[in-house]
C-alpha positions as protocol buffer text, in pm:
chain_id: "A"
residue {
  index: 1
  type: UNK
  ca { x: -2672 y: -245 z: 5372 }
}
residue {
  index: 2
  type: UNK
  ca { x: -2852 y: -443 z: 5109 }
}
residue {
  index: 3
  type: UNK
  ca { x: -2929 y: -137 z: 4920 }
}
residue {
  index: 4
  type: UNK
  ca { x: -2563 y: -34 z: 4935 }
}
residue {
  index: 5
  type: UNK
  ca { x: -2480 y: -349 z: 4796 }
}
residue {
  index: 6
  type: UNK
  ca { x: -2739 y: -378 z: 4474 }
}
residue {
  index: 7
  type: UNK
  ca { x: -2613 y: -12 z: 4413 }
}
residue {
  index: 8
  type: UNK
  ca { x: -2276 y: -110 z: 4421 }
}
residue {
  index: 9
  type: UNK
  ca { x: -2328 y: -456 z: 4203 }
}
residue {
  index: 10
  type: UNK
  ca { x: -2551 y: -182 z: 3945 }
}
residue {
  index: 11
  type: UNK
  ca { x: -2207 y: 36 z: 3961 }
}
residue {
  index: 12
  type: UNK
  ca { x: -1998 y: -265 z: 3902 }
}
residue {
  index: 13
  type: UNK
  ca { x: -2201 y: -404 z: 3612 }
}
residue {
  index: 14
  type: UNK
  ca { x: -2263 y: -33 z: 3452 }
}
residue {
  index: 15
  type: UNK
  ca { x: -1870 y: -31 z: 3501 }
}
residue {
  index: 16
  type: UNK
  ca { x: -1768 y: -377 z: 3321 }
}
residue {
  index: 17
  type: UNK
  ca { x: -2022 y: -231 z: 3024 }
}
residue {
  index: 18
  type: UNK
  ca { x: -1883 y: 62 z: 3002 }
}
residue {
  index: 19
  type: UNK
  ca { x: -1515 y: -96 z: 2970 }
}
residue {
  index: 20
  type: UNK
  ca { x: -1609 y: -360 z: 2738 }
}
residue {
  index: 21
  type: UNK
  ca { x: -1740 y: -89 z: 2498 }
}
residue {
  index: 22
  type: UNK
  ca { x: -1420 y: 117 z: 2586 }
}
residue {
  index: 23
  type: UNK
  ca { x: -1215 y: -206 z: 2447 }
}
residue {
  index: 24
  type: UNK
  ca { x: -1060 y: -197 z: 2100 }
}
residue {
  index: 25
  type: UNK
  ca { x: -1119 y: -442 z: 1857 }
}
residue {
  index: 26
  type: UNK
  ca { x: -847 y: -604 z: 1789 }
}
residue {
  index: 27
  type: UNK
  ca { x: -824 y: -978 z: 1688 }
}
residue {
  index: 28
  type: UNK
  ca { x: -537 y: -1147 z: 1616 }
}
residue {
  index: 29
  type: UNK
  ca { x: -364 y: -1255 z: 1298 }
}
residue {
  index: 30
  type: UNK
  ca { x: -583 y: -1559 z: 1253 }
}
residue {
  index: 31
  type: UNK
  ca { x: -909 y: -1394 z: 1281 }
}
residue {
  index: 32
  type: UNK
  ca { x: -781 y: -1095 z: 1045 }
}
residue {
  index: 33
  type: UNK
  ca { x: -671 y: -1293 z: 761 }
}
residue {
  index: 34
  type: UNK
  ca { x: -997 y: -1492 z: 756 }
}
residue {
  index: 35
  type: UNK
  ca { x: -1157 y: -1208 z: 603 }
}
residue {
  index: 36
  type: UNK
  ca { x: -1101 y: -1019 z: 324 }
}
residue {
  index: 37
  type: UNK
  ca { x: -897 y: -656 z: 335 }
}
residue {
  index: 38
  type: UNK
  ca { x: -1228 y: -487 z: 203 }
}
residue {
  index: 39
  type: UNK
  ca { x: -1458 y: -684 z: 480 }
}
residue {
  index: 40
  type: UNK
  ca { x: -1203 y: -646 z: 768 }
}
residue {
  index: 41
  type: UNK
  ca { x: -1222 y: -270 z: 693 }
}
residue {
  index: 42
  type: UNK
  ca { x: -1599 y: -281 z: 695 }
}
residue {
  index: 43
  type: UNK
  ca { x: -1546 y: -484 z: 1053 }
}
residue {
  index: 44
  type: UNK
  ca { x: -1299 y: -319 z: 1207 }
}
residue {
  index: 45
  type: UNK
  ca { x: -1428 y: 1 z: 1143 }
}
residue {
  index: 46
  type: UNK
  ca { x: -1807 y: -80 z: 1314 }
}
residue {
  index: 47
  type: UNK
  ca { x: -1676 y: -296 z: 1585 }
}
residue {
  index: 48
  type: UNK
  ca { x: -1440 y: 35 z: 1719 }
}
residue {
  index: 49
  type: UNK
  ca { x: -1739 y: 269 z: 1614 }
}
residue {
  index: 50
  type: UNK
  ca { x: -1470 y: 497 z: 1379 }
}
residue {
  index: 51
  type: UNK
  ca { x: -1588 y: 505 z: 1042 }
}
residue {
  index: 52
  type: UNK
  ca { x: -1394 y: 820 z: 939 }
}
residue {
  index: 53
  type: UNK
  ca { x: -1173 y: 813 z: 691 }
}
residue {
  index: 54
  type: UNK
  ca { x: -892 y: 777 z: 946 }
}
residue {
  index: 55
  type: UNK
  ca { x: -1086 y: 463 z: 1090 }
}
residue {
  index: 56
  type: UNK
  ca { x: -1029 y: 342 z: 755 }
}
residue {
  index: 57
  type: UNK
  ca { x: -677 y: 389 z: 737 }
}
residue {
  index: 58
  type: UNK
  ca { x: -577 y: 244 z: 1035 }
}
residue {
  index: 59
  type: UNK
  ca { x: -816 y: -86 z: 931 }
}
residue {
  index: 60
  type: UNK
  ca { x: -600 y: -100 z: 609 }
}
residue {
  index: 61
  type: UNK
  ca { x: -299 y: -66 z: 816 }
}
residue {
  index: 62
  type: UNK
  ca { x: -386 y: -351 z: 1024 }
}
residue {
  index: 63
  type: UNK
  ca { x: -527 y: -586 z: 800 }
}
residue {
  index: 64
  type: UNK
  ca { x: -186 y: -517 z: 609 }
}
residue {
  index: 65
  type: UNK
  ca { x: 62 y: -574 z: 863 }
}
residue {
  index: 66
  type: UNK
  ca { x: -126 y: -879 z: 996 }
}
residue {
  index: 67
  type: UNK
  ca { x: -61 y: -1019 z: 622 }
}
residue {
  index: 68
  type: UNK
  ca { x: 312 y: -894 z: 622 }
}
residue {
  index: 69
  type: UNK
  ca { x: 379 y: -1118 z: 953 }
}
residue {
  index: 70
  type: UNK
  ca { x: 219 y: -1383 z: 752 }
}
residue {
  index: 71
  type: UNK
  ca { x: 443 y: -1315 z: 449 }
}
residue {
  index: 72
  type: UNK
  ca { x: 784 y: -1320 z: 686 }
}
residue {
  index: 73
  type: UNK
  ca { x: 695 y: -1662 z: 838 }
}
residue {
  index: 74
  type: UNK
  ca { x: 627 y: -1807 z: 508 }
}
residue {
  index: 75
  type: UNK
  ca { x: 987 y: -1659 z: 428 }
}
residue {
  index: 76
  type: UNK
  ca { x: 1152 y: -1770 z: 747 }
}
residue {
  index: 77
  type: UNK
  ca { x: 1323 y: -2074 z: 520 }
}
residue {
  index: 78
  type: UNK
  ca { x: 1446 y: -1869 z: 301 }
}
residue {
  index: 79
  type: UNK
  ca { x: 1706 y: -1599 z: 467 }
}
residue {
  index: 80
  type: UNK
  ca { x: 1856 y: -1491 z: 123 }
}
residue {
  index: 81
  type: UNK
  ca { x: 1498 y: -1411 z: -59 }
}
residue {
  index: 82
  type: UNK
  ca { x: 1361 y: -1263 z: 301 }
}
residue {
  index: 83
  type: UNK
  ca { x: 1606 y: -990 z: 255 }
}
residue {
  index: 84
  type: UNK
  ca { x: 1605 y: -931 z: -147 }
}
residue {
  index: 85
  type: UNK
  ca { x: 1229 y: -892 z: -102 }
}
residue {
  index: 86
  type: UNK
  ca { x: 1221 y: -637 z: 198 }
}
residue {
  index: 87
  type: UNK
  ca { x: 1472 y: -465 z: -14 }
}
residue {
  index: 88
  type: UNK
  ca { x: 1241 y: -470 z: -289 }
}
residue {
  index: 89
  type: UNK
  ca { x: 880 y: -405 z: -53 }
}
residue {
  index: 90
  type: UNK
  ca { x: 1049 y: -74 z: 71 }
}
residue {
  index: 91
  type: UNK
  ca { x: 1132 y: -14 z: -325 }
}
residue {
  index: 92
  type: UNK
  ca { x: 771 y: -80 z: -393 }
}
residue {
  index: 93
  type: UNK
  ca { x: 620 y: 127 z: -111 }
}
residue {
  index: 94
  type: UNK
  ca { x: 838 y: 443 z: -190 }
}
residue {
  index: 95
  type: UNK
  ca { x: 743 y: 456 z: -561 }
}
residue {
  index: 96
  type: UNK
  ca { x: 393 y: 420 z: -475 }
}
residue {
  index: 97
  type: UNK
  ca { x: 438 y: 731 z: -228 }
}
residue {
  index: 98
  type: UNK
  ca { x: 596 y: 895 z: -503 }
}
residue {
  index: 99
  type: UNK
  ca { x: 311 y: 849 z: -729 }
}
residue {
  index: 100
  type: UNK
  ca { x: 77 y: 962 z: -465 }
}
residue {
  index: 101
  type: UNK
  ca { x: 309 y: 1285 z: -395 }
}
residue {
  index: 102
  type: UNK
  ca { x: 267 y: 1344 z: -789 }
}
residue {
  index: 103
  type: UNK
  ca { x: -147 y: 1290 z: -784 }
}
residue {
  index: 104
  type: UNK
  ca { x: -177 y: 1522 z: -483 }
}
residue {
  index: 105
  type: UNK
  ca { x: 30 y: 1795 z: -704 }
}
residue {
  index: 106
  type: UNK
  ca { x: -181 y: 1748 z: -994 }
}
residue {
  index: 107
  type: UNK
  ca { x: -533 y: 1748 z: -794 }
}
residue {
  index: 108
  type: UNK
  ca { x: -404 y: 2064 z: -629 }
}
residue {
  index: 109
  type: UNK
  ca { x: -476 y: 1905 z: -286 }
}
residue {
  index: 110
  type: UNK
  ca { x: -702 y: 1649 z: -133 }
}
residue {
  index: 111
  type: UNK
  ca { x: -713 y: 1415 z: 162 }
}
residue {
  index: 112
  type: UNK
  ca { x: -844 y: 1147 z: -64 }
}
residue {
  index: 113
  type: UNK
  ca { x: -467 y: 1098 z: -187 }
}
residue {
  index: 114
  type: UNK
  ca { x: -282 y: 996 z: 182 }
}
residue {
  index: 115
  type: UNK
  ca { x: -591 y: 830 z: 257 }
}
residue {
  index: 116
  type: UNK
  ca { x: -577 y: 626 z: -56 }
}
residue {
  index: 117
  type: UNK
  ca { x: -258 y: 524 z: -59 }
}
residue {
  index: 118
  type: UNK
  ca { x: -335 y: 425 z: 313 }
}
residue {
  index: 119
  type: UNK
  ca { x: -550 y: 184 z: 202 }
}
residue {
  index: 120
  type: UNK
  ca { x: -366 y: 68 z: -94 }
}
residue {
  index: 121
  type: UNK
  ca { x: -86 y: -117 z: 193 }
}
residue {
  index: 122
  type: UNK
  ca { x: -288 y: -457 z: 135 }
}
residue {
  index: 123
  type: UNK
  ca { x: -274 y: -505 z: -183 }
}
residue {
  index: 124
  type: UNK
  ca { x: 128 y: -458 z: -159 }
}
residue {
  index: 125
  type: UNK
  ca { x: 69 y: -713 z: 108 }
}
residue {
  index: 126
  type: UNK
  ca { x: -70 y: -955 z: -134 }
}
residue {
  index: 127
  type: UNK
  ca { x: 188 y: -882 z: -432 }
}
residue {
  index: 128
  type: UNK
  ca { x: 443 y: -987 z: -182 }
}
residue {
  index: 129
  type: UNK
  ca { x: 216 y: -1338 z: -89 }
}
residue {
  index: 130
  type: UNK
  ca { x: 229 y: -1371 z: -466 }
}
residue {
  index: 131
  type: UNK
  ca { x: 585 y: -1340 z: -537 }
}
residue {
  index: 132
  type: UNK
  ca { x: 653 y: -1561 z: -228 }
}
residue {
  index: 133
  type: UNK
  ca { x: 448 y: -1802 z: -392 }
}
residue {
  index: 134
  type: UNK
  ca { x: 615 y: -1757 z: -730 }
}
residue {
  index: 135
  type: UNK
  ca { x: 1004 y: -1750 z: -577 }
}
residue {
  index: 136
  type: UNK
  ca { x: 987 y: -1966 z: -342 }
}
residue {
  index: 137
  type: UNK
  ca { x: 910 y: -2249 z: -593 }
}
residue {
  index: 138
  type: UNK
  ca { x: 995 y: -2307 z: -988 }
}
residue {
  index: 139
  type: UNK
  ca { x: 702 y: -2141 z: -1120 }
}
residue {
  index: 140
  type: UNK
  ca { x: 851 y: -1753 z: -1072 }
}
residue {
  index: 141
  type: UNK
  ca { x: 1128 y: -1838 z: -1341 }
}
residue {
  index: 142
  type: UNK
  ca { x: 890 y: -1956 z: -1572 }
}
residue {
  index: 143
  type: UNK
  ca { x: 993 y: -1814 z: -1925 }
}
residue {
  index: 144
  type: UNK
  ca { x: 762 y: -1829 z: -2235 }
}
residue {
  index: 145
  type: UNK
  ca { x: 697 y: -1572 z: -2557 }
}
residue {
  index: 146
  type: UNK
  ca { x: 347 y: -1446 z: -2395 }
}
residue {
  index: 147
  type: UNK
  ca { x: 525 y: -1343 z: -2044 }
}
residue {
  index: 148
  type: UNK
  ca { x: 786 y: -1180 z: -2239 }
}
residue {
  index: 149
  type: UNK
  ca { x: 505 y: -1018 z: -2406 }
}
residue {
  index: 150
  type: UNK
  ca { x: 330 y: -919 z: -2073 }
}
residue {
  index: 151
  type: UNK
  ca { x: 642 y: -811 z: -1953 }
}
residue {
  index: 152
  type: UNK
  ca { x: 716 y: -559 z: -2270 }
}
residue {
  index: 153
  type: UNK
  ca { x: 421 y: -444 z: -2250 }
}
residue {
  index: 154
  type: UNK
  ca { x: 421 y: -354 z: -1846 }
}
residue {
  index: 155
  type: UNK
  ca { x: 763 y: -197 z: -1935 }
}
residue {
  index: 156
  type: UNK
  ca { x: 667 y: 0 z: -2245 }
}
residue {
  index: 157
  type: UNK
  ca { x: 381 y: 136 z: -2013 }
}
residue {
  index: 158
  type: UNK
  ca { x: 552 y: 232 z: -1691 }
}
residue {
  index: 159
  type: UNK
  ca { x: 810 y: 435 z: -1925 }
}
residue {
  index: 160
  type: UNK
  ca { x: 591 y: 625 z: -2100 }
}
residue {
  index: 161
  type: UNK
  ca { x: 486 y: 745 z: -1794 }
}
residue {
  index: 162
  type: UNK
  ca { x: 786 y: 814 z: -1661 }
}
residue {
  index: 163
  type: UNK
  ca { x: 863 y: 1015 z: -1934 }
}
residue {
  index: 164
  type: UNK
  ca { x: 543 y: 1202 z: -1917 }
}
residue {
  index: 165
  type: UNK
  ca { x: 584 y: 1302 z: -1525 }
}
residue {
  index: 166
  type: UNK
  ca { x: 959 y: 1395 z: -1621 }
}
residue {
  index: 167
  type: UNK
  ca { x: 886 y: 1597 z: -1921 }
}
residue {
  index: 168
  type: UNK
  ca { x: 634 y: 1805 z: -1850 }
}
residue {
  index: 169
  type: UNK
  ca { x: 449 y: 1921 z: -1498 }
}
residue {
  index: 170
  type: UNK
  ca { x: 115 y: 1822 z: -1445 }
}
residue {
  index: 171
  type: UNK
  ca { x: 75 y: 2018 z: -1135 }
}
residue {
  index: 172
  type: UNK
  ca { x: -253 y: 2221 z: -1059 }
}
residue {
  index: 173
  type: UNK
  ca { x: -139 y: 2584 z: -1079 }
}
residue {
  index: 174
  type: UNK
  ca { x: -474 y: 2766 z: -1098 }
}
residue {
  index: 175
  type: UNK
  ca { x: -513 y: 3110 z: -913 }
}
residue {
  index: 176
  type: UNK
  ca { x: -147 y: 3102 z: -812 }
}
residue {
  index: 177
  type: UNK
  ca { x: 138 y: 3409 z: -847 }
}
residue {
  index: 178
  type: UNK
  ca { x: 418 y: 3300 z: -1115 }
}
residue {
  index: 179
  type: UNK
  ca { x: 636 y: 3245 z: -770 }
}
residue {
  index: 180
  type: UNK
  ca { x: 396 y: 2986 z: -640 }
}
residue {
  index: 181
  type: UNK
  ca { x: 350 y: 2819 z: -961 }
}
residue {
  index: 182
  type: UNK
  ca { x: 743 y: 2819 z: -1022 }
}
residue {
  index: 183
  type: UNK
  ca { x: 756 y: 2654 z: -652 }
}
residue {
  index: 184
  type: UNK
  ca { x: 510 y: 2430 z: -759 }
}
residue {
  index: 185
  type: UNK
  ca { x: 624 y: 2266 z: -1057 }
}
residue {
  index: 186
  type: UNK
  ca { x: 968 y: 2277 z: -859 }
}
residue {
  index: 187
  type: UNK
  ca { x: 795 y: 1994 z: -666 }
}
residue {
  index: 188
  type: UNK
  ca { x: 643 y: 1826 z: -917 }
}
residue {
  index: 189
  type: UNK
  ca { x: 992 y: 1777 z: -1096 }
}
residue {
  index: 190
  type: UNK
  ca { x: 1151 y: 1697 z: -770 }
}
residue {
  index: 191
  type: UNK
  ca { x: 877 y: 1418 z: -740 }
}
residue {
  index: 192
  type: UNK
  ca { x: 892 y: 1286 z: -1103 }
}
residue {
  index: 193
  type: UNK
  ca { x: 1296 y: 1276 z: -1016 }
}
residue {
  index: 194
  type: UNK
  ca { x: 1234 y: 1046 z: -712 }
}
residue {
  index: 195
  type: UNK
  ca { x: 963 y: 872 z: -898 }
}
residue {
  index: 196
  type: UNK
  ca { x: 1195 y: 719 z: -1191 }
}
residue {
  index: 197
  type: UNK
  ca { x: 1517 y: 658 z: -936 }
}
residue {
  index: 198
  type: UNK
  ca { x: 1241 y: 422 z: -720 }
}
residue {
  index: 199
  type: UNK
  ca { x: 1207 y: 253 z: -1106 }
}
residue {
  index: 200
  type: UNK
  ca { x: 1506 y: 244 z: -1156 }
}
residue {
  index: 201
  type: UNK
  ca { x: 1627 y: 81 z: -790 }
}
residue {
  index: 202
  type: UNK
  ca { x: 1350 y: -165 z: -854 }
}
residue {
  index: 203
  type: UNK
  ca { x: 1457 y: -289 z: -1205 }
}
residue {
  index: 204
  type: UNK
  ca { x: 1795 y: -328 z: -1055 }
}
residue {
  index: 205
  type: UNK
  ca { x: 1618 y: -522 z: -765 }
}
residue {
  index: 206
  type: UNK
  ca { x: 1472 y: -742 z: -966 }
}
residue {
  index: 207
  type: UNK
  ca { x: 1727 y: -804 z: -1254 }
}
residue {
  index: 208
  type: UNK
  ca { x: 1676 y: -823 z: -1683 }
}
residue {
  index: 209
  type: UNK
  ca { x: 1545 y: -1110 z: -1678 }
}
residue {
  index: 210
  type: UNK
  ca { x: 1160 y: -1171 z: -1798 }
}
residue {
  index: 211
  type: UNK
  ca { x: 1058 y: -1463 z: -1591 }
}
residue {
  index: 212
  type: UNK
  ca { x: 751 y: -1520 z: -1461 }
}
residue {
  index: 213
  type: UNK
  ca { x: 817 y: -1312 z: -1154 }
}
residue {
  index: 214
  type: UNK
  ca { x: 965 y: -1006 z: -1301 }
}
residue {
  index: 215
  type: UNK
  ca { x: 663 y: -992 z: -1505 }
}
residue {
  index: 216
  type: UNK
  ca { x: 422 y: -978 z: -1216 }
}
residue {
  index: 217
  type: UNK
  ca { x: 609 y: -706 z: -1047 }
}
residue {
  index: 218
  type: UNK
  ca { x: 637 y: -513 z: -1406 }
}
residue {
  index: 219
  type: UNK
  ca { x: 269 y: -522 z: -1400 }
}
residue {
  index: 220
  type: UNK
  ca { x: 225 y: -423 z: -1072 }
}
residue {
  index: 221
  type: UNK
  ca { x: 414 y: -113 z: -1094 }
}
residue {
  index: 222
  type: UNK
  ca { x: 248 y: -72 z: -1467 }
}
residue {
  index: 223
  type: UNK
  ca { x: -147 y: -81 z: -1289 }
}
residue {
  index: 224
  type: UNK
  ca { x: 15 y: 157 z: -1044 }
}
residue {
  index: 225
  type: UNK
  ca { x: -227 y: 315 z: -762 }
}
residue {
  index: 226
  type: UNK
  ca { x: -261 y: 687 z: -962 }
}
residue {
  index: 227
  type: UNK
  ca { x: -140 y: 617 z: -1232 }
}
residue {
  index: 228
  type: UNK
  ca { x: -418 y: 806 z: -1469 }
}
residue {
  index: 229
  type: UNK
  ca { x: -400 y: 1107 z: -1278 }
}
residue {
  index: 230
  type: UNK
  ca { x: -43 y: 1216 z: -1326 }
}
C-alpha cells in the first residue's frame, strides 16, 4: 500500500509538471504593457517555447491588442473621438495591408511580408496612444510654420508614391507566360487602386487642416511599413 501510494504521489507530481509546462503564457494587460513590444516578443515567445515566425506573430498580436484595450479606456470619456478614431485605426490598418499586398507583388512572394506586417500591429497601437494624447488635450491642434512644413513634406511624399504604385507596376514578373504577367500586374493595379482610396478615406478622416495631429498621422502614413519596396 505504501508503495502504491509514493507511485501515485510520483504520478501526481510528474502530472502537475507536466500541466504547468502545458500552460500558456499569458499575463494580463498590466504585466504586458510593462515591457516593451520588442521584449514582450522576446518573452512571450521563450516562455510558450514557439519561436517560429508564427510565435512571433501571435506575440505582436498580443502585445498589440493588450495596448488597444489600453487605448479604448483612455478614450472611454470621450464617445465622439472613440468612434472618429476606430474609423480612422481600421483606415490605417487597411492601407498598411495594402502596402504589404503591393511589397509581396513586387518581391514575387515571401512569408517575410504577412509576417511583417504582423508585427508591425504595435506600432499602430502606439500611433493611436499618441494621437489620444495629442486629441484628447490642446496640444493636437497646435498650428505653427514648421508643422505645416512637416506636414507638406509627409504629403508631398506619400503622393509621389502613390503616383508611382498607380503609374507603373512594380510587380516581379520573371520566368512568367505574358498571361501570368498580364494577371499579375492586373493585381498590382488593383492594389495600387485600393492603396490611394485608403489615402484618400484617411485624408477625409482626418480633415485639411495641418495641426499638430494631422501632421503626425501624415508622417505616419509617409514612413509607411514598405514603403521602399514598392
Amino acid at each position: 500500500m505504501k508503495n502504491i501510494l509514493v507511485v501515485l504521489a510520483l504520478g501526481a507530481a510528474f502530472l502537475g509538471s507536466s500541466l504547468a509546462q502545458d500552460t500558456p503564457y499569458q499575463p494580463n494587460c498590466t504585466v504586458t504593457l510593462s515591457m516593451t513590444a520588442d521584449a514582450f516578443m522576446d518573452t512571450y515567445t521563450t516562455k510558450n517555447n514557439d519561436q517560429s515566425e508564427v510565435g512571433f506573430d501571435n506575440a505582436a498580436n498580443y502585445w498589440a491588442d493588450c495596448k488597444d484595450k489600453q487605448n479604448q479606456a483612455k478614450l472611454a470619456k470621450f464617445p465622439a473621438l472613440k468612434t472618429r478614431l476606430a474609423n480612422l485605426s481600421k483606415l490605417q490598418n487597411e492601407f498598411f495591408s495594402l502596402e504589404t499586398e503591393l511589397a509581396y507583388l513586387a518581391a514575387g512572394g515571401g512569408t517575410m511580408y504577412p509576417h511583417g506586417r504582423a508585427r508591425f500591429q504595435p506600432s499602430i497601437e502606439e500611433h493611436m496612444e499618441k494621437l489620444i494624447g495629442l486629441l484628447t488635450t490642446k496640444a493636437g491642434a497646435a498650428k505653427s510654420a514648421a508643422i505645416t512644413s512637416r506636414y507638406d513634406k509627409a504629403k508631398a511624399k506619400l503622393e509621389a508614391r502613390l503616383k508611382k504604385v498607380q503609374s507603373k507596376s512594380n510587380a516581379y514578373t520573371d520566368g512568367l507566360t505574358p498571361a501570368d504577367v498580364a494577371a499579375r500586374n492586373k493585381e498590382w493595379f488593383n492594389y495600387a487602386k485600393q492603396y490611394a482610396l485608403q489615402y484618400t478615406n484617411i485624408r477625409k478622416s482626418i480633415g485639411s487642416g495641418k495641426d499638430l495631429a494631422s501632421t503626425t498621422i501624415m508622417e505616419f502614413l509617409a514612413a509607411g511599413l514598405w514603403a521602399d519596396e514598392i
